[in-house]
N, C-alpha and C positions, 0 to 999 in steps of 0.2 A: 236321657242324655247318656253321655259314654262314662265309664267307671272312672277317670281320672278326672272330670269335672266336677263331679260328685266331691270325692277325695279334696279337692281343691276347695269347693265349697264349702266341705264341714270343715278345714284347718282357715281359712276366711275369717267366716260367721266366728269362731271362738278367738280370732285377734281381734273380732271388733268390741271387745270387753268383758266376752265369758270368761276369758282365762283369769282376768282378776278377781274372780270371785270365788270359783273353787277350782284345785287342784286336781289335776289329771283330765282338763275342761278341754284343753286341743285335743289330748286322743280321744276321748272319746265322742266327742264332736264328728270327729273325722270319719270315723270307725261307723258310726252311725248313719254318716253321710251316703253312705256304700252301702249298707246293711240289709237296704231290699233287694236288692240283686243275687243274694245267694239264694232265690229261687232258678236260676242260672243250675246252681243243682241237680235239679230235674233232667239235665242235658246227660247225665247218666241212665236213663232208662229211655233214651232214643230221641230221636227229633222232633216229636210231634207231642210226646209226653214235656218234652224245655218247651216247645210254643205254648201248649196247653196251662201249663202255670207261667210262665212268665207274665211279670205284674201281677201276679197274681195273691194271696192272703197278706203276702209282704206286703205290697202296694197299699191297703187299706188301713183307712182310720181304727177299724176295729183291731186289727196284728201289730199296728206301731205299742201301744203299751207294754207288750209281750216281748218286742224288738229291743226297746229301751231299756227294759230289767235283763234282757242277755246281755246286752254293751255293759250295762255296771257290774251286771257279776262280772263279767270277763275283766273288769278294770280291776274292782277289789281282787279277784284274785292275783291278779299281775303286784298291786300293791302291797298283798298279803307278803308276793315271792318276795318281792323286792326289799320288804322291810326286815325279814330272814336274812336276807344277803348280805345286809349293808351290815358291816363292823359298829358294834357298839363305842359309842361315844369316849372317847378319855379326857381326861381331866387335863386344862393345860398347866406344864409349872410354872411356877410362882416366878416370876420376874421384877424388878425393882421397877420402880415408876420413873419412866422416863417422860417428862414433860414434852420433847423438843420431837417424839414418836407422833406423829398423828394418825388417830385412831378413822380407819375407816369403818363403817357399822355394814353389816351382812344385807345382803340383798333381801327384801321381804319379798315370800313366801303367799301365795292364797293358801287359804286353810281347805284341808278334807271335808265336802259339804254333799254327801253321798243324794240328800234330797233334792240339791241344787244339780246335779250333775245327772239324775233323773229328768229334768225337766229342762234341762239341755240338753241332751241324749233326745230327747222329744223333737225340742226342736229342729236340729239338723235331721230326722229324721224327716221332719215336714216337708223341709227343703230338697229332696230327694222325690218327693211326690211332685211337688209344684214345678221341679226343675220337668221332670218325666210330662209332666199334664204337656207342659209349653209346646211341645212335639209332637209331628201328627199320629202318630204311633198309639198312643192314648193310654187311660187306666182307669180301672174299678173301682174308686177309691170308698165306694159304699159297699160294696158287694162282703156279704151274701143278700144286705138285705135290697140292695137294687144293683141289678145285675147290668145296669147300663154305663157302656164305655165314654167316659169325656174326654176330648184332645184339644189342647190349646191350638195346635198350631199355626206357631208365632215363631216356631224357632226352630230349625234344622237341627237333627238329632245329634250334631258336632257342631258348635258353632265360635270359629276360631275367634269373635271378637270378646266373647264372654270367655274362652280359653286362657286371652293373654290377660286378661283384666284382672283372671282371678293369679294368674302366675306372678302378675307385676305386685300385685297386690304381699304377694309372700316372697319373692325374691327383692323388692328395694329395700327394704328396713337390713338385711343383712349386706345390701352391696353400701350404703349410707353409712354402717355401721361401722364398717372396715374404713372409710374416709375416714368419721369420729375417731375411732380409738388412733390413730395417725395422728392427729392435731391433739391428742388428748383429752379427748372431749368423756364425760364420764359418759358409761353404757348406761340404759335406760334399765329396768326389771324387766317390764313388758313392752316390746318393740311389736310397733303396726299398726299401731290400731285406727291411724290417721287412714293410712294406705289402704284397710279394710273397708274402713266405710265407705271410702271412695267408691271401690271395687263393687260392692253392694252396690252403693247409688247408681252408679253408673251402670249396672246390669239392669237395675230393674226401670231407670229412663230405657233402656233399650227395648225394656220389651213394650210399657208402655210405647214406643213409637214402631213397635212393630203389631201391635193389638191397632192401632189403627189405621196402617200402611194394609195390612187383612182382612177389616170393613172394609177399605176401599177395595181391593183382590176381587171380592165376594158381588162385591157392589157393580164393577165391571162386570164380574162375567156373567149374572142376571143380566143384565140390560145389553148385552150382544146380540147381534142379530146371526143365528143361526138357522139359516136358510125359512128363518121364521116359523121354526121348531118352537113348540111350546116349552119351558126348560120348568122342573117341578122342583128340583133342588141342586144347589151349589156346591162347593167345595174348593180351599186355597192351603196349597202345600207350598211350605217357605223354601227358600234356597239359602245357602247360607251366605257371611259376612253383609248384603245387598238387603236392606229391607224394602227395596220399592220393587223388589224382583222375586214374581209368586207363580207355580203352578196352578190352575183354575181347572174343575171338572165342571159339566156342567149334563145333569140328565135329561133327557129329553124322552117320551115313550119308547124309540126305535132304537136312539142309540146314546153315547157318550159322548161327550164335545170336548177335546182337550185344547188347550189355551195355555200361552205365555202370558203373563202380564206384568206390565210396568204400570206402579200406581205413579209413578211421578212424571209420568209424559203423559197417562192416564189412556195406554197404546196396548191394546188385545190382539196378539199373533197367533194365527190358527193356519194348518195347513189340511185342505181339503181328504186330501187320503191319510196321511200318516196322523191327524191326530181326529180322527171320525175312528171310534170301538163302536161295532154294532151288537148287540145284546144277541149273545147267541141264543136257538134255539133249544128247547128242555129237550132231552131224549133219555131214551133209556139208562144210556149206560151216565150221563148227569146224575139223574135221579137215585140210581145206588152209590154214585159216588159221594152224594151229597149227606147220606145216610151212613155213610164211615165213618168211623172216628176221628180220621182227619175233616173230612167234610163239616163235620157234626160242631167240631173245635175252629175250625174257620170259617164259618158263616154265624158263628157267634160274636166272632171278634171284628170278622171286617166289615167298613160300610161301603167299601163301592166293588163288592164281588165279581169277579167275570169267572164263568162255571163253563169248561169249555170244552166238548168232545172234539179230540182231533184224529179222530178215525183211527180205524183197525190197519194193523200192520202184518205181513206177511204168515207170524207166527199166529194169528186171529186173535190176538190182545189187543183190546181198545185202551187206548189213555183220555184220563181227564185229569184238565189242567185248572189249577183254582190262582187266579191272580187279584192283588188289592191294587184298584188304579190310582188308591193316592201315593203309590208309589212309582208310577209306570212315568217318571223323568230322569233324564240326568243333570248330573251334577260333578263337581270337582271329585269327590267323593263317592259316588252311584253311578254306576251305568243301568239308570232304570231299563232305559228301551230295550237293551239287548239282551241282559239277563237282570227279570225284574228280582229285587228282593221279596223274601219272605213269599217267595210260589211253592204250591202244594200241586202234588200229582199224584192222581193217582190209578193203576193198573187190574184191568177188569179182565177174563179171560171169555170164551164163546160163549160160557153158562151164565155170565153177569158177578160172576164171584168175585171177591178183591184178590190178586195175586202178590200185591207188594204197593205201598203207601211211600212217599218221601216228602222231604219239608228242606225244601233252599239243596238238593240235590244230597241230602241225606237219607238214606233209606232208614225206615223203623223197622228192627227185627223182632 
């Protein structure tokens, strides 16, 4: 999912009751929530080095323990500065006892619970996995010790119903709140956590009815007749807000069968030429491509590859071009068809040598 759903996520999950237990439980919730993405880093030493880690150590169960003792250092020390800064306490003076004053008592406080806010820190990191899994995009989440990618997808990489759910979720308790203090209504300590749970709940009915609006997806584009092509394995990319509205691959020896689907008319649209990919043929300049390091890093990660020589050009450099066609759709969001995301190219000269490599029209230097 994108960084600001994340974000939203971990400040969520810590109004649904973390915050009353230990202190400094939203930031570092939140912080946490985002916290695999700074393999995003990697976008410093070229394009193909950010694909290459992306989701990557971050992403696993093995690096979350490691993840979650940086979030708390990083709290304690903020805490450390914080408690330097604040002015030491004075004394208040002594005033006569007025009966007719009515004392209001200070707002409590959750206490400092450094082992608690560890194993919060854990959690929102989870949620950061499981948000990533839901999207066809996929992640490692064993690796090193299995190197195999899982991808829910159930849910479009941005998906603006779980967007607002988690915004409404953090913006009503402050627009409510402003009504209250109006009428004098006393302020709460911890405000939300009705509103959180909902936001939860309501997210995870969602994908529940999107996990099996995707059996259904799957289940059409199996049983399609494609020109009575043998089909050997599926494939359903979601679209967003629409859960009965799915992209369908579908393999067959010769070629790739692309498909709309509606589970809820239970209605398979395919157009004869534009959505038939024929499996290109292996040739040379393929074959060293595929031994590149881009190559090498993108045919590890994708599952439905197209490897595709598109011939020599005046200067006698051949390109090959590396596309994943669970992304070859559009969307409000994507213009798969015309410039698909995440395509790899890359540049061979007459000897077969690599002259220059690029990822989403980034060259690697």
């Amino acid at each position: 999912m994108e960084p600001i759903t994340h974000l939203m996520t971990g400040a969520v999950l810590a109004r649904s009751g973390f915050n009353r237990k230990a202190a400094y439980a939203t930031l570092a919730m939140t912080l946490a929530a985002e916290a695999p993405d700074l393999d995003t880093l990697w976008s410093i030493r070229g394009p193909i080095a950010s694909f290459q880690h992306h989701r990557g150590w971050t992403h696993t169960f093995l690096g979350l323990p490691f993840e979650a003792a940086i979030i708390v250092g990083a709290v304690w020390l903020f805490h450390r500065w914080r408690s330097h800064r604040k002015p030491a306490p004075q004394a208040a003076p002594t005033e006569p006892y007025d009966p007719t004053t009515t004392h209001i008592p200070p707002k409590p406080q959750a206490p400092i619970r450094w082992g608690l806010l560890y194993a919060f820190s854990l959690i929102a990191l989870l949620s950061h996995l499981l948000l990533d899994w839901t999207n066809n995009y996929g992640l490692r989440p064993f690796f090193p010790f299995n190197p195999r990618w899982y991808a829910g997808s159930i849910v479009f990489i941005f998906e603006p119903i779980i967007f607002l759910l988690l915004l409404v979720a953090l913006i009503a308790p402050a627009l409510f709140g402003l009504i209250n203090s109006e009428v004098g209504a006393r302020k709460p300590s911890f405000r939300g956590r009705g509103w959180a749970i909902f936001a939860l709940l309501a997210i995870v009915a969602l994908w529940g009815l999107r996990f099996v609006e995707h059996a259904k997806a799957l289940q059409l584009a199996q049983s399609a007749d494609y020109n009575q092509a043998l089909v050997s394995r599926v494939f359903a990319s979601p679209y967003p807000i629409n859960p009965f509205h799915w992209q369908t691959i579908a393999e067959t020896p010769q070629f790739y069968q692309l498909a709309t689907v509606d589970t809820l008319t239970e209605a398979v649209t395919t157009s004869t030429q534009a959505d038939v990919i024929y499996k290109p043929p292996t040739t040379l300049a393929t074959l060293v491509a595929k031994r590149s390091w881009l190559g090498e890093v993108y045919l590890d990660w994708s599952q439905y590859p197209v490897v595709t020589d598109t011939g020599t050009n005046d200067d006698g450099l051949t390109t090959v071009t590396f596309r994943d066609l669970r992304f070859f759709y559009d969307t409000p969001f994507l213009a798969g068809r015309e410039n698909p995301p995440l395509t790899g190219i890359v540049t061979l000269n007459a000897d077969r040598r690599i002259v220059s490599m690029e990822m989403d029209h980034r060259i690697q230097h």
